[in-house]
Structure formats: structure tokens, C-alpha cells
N, C-alpha and C positions, 0 to 999 in steps of 0.2 A: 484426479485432483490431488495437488501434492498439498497436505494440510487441511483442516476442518477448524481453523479458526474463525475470525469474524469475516472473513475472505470466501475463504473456500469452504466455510459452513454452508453460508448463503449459497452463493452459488452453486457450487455443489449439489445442497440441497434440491435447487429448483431445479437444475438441468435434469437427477434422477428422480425429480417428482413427476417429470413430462416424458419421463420412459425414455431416457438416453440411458447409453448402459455407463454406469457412471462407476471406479473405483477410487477410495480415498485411501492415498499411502502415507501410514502414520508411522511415529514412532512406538515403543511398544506400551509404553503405559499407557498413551493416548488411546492406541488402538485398545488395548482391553477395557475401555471406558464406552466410548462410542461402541462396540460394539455390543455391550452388556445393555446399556440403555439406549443408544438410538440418536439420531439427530436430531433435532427439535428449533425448528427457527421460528421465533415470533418476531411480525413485521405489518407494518400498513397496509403492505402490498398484498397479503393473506399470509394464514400463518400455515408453516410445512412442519409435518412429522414423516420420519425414513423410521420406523418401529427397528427393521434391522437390515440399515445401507452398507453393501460390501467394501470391507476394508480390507488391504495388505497392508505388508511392511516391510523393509528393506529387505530383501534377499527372496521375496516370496519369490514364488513361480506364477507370472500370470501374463498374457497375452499382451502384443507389443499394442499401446493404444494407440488411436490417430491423433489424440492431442495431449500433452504433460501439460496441466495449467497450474503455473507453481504459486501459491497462496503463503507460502512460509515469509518471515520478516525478511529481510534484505541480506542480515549478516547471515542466516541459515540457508540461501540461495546455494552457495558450493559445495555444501556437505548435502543437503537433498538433490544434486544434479548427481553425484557421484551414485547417492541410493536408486536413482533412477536410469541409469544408463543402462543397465542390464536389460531395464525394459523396451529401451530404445528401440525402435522397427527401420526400417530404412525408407519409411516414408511419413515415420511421427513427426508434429512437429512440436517445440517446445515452447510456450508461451510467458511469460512473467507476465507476472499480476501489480508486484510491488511500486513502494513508492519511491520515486528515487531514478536515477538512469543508470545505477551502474550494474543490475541484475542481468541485462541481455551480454554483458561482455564476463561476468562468473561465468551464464549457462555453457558459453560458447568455448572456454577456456576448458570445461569440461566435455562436452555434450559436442564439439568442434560447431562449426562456420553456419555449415547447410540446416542444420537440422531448428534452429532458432529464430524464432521471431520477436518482433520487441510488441509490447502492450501493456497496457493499465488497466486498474477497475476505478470506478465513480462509485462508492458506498459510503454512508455514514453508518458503521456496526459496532461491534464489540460483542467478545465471547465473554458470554456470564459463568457461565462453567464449561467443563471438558463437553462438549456435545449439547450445547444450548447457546443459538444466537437470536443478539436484540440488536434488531433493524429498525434504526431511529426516521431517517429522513432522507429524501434525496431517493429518485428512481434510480435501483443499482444498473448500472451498465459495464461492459467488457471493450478495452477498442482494442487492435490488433493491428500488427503493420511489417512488410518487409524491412528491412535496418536500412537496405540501401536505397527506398522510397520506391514509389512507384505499384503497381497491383500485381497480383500473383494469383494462377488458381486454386493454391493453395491455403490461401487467406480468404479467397472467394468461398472454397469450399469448406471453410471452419464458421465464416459468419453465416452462410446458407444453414446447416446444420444445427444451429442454434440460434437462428433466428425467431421462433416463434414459440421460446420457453415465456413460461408467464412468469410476471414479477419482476422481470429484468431484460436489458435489450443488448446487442451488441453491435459495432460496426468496424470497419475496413477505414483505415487512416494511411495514403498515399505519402506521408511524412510522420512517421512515428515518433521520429526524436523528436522533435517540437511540439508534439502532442504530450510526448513522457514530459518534458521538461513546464510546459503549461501546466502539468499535474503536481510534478513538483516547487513548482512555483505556490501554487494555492493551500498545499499538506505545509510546507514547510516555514511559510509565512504566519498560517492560521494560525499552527499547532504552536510555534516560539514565541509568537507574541502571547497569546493566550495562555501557555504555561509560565511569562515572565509573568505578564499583570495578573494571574492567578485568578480568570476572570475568562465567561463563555464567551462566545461572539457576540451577540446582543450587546455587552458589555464595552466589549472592546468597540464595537465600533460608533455606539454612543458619548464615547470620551472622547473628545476631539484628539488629545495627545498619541492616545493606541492609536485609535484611527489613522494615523498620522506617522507611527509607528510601524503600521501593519501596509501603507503604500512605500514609506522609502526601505521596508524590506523587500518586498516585492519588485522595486524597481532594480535591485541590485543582483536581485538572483535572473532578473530578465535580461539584465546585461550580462551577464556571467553566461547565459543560456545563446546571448546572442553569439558571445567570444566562440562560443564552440557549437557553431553553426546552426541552430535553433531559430527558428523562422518566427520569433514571438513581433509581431505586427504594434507600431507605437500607440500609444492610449490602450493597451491591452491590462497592465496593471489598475489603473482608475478603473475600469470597466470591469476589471473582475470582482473589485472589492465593493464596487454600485451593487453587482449580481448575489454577493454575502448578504444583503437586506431580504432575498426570498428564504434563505433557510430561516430554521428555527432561531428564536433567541438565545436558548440555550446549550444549543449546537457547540461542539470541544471534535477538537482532531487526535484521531488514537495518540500520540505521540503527546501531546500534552497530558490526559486521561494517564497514559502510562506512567508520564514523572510524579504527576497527581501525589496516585497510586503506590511513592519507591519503586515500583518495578522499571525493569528494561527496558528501553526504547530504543529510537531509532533514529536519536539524534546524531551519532555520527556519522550515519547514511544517509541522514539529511540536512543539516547544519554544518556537517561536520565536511559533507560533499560538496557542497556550494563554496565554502572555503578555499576546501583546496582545487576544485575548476578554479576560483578565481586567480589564487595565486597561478598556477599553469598559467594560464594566459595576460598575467599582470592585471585584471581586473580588481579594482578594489573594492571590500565588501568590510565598508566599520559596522556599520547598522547591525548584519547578520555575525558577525567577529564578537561584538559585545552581544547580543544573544545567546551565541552560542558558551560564550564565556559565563555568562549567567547563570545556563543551565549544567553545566560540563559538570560540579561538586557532584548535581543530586544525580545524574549519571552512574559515576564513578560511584558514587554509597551504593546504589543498589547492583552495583557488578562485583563489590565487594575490595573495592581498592581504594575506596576513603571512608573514614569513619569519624564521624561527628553527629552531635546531636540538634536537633531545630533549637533555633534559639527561641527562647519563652520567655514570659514577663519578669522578671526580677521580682526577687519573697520581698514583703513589704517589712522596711525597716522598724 
């Protein structure tokens, strides 16, 4: 498991709580954290403690595994492919987790052609600190899929193997890119509208205007998905955002949570990527172009290349 965030904590977590031989390769401050105190997930689904889950770190020495499941955000995808090649085997395969479609084409730039598959996770988490995750909602699951469609027994034999971990499920997707792009469809809509209106799902999809908001983004990143071959099915948008009424009301996508918060996100891997597929293909996208334009300041503050202060009320005269 590359990473032990709210990703590859959970997971992680569960696969070595069901006795898979699981290693997590961290950075080194992370790793001297986790492994000092431990993993610790609390979640609906039961809660996991790893008292002390085996970590490496870039350059350790340790056996080629049969699966790299990368957990890291999106822009740390090519600098963890590169800490991971050494452990490459010639029959590993590489899996992305993240949100977004452009991690299976980093892995592969590194990691080459054969050895990568494309996949998602379906989690709502967040890490509370270095080696503690809060599993909010939503059963986690992993899907996984050859790039150029179709089944393989190599994706047979990664979902057979961690088929029957508890707390979370995995499956085999015969068209991966349409599956990544339906994931990014739903992270990327959620998370912009909800971090413009400053306001949870519940929220948003009870104001007629978000609501409203939150489908013609969706419909644009659906087109944008279709330009570049993404098998999204019509009425798919309406129907997903029908589907946002079983979660919680108070339900927020990392990516919003992170602007929240000043910290880092992953908005230009995902606002920032729908853009430009669209431009590629001459798709137009105003809806998600003034989103992304909305969010890009508080971005840029916390990466350290703009500096401003929130605006507040005016001192009374």
C-alpha cells in the first residue's frame, strides 16, 4: 500500500487485519509516526487497530509484491511510482486508487505499459492525524480494470484475493476508463460545488440553485468524458445526483474538506483536468471554468504563491 492516508489507511488497514501480508511504504517522517504508534481506523463498518503494521520506505529492501495499490493524491502519483519501481517483480501489478484519470498514464510513464492497471476507491474518509482514519459513510470498495477493456487473469486473480476482506469489497470493471471517469465525475462535481457554496451536500442539494449547479456541472464533465471515449450512458448525471439523497446530509468531498481547511487539494487534478480534456477535444465547460476560477486564489494561498487575507466585516465607524 503506497500511502496510509484516508485511502490506504482504511484499506490497508482491512486487508492486514484479514491476514494479507500487507506492507505500507511511507515517507520517512510518516513512517516514523505509524510505526511508533500504529494504525488506528474508526469506521461504521467496525473499527481496526494494526498496534504495529509493517512499514518501508523508499529505497528499503523488501520483496517484489503481487499488488502496488497507490493511495498517495494524484500530483504525488510520479514521485511514488519512481520510489516504487525497485520493488517492481515482473509479475506486480500497479493499481491507482486516486481520483481523477490521469494517475494510470504517470504510473505507466514510469512503471512502463504492462505492469499497470487502471482503478478507483468509493470511500468517504479523511485522516485525523498521521495514523488515524475517520470512516464517515458509504461501504468502501476498490474496482480495478485492464486500460484496454476487456478481463484478464490478472485482475481476476487480484479481486479473488481480496474478495472476502471485511468492511469493504472489490470488483473487476471490463471498461475502466468510464468507470474512472463516472468517479470523477461525482468527486469533482460534489467537492466544487460544495466548496463554492461553502455548504455540505444536504445543503447543496436542498437549494434549488446548487442543485442546479451541481447537475450542469456534471453534465459537462459527462461530455468532456464522452469526448474522450468514456461510455457515460444519457440520464446518468440526474441519476447520480437522485443517488446523493442516500448519503449523509452532512456528507463534504476530501477536495472541498481540504480548501475548507487552507491546505492542498486536488483541484487542479480535478477541476483543473476536466478543463483541459475539454479544451483537447473543443468541449466547452463555463460551469466548471467558473468553478474552478472561484477556487484557484484559495488553491494558490495554500501552495504558497498568493497571499491575501479573508475578507471580514468592516470596524464599525
Amino acid at each position: 500500500m503506497v500511502g496510509a492516508g484516508a485511502v490506504g489507511g482504511y484499506f490497508g488497514a482491512r486487508l492486514a487485519s484479514a491476514g494479507l501480508d500487507v506492507s505500507f511504504l511511507l515517507r520517512e517522517e510518516s513512517a516514523r509516526v505509524v510505526r511508533a504508534k500504529g494504525l488506528r481506523v474508526r469506521s461504521p463498518q467496525g473499527d481496526v487497530h494494526l498496534p504495529h503494521p509493517d512499514v518501508i520506505v523508499a529505497g528499503s529492501d523488501a520483496p517484489s509484491p503481487d499488488a502496488l495499490l497507490f493511495a498517495c493524491k494524484v500530483e504525488h502519483v510520479r514521485t511514488a511510482a519512481e520510489a516504487t519501481r525497485p520493488l517492481l517483480g515482473p509479475s506486480s501489478v500497479a493499481i491507482p486508487l486516486q481520483n481523477g484519470v490521469d494517475a494510470p498514464a504517470a504510473l505507466r510513464s514510469v512503471l512502463g505499459e504492462r505492469s499497470v492497471l487502471g482503478g478507483l476507491s468509493r470511500i468517504f474518509a479523511e485522516r485525523v492525524a498521521l495514523g488515524e482514519i475517520q470512516h464517515f459513510a458509504l461501504h468502501p470498495s476498490i474496482t480495478c480494470g485492464e486500460l484496454d477493456g476487456g478481463h484478464s487473469e490478472r485482475v481476476t486473480r487480484v479481486v479473488d484475493a481480496l474478495a472476502d476482506v471485511p468492511g469493504m469489497s472489490i470488483d473487476a470493471s471490463d471498461d475502466i476508463w468510464t468507470a474512472m471517469w463516472m468517479k470523477l465525475l461525482m468527486v469533482c462535481s460534489m467537492g466544487s460545488v460544495g466548496a463554492v457554496a461553502r455548504a455540505p451536500l444536504g445543503v447543496v442539494l436542498g437549494v434549488p440553485e446548487t442543485r442546479g449547479l451541481l447537475l450542469a456541472a456534471g453534465e459537462e464533465i459527462a461530455a468532456v468524458a464522452r469526448a474522450h471515449g468514456a461510455q457515460i450512458p444519457d440520464g446518468y448525471v440526474a441519476a447520480q445526483v437522485g443517488r446523493y439523497e442516500r448519503l449523509r446530509p452532512e456528507t463534504t468531498a476530501s477536495m472541498h474538506r481540504d480548501l475548507e481547511r487552507g491546505e492542498t487539494s486536488e483541484l487542479n487534478e480535478q477541476l483543473g483536468a476536466v478543463c483541459r480534456y475539454g479544451r483537447e477535444v473543443n468541449v466547452a465547460t463555463p460551469v466548471v471554468n467558473a468553478l474552478y476560477g472561484a477556487l484557484l486564489p484559495g488553491e494558490l494561498r495554500a501552495r504558497g504563491r498568493l497571499a491575501y487575507e479573508n475578507v471580514g466585516p468592516r470596524p464599525a465607524s
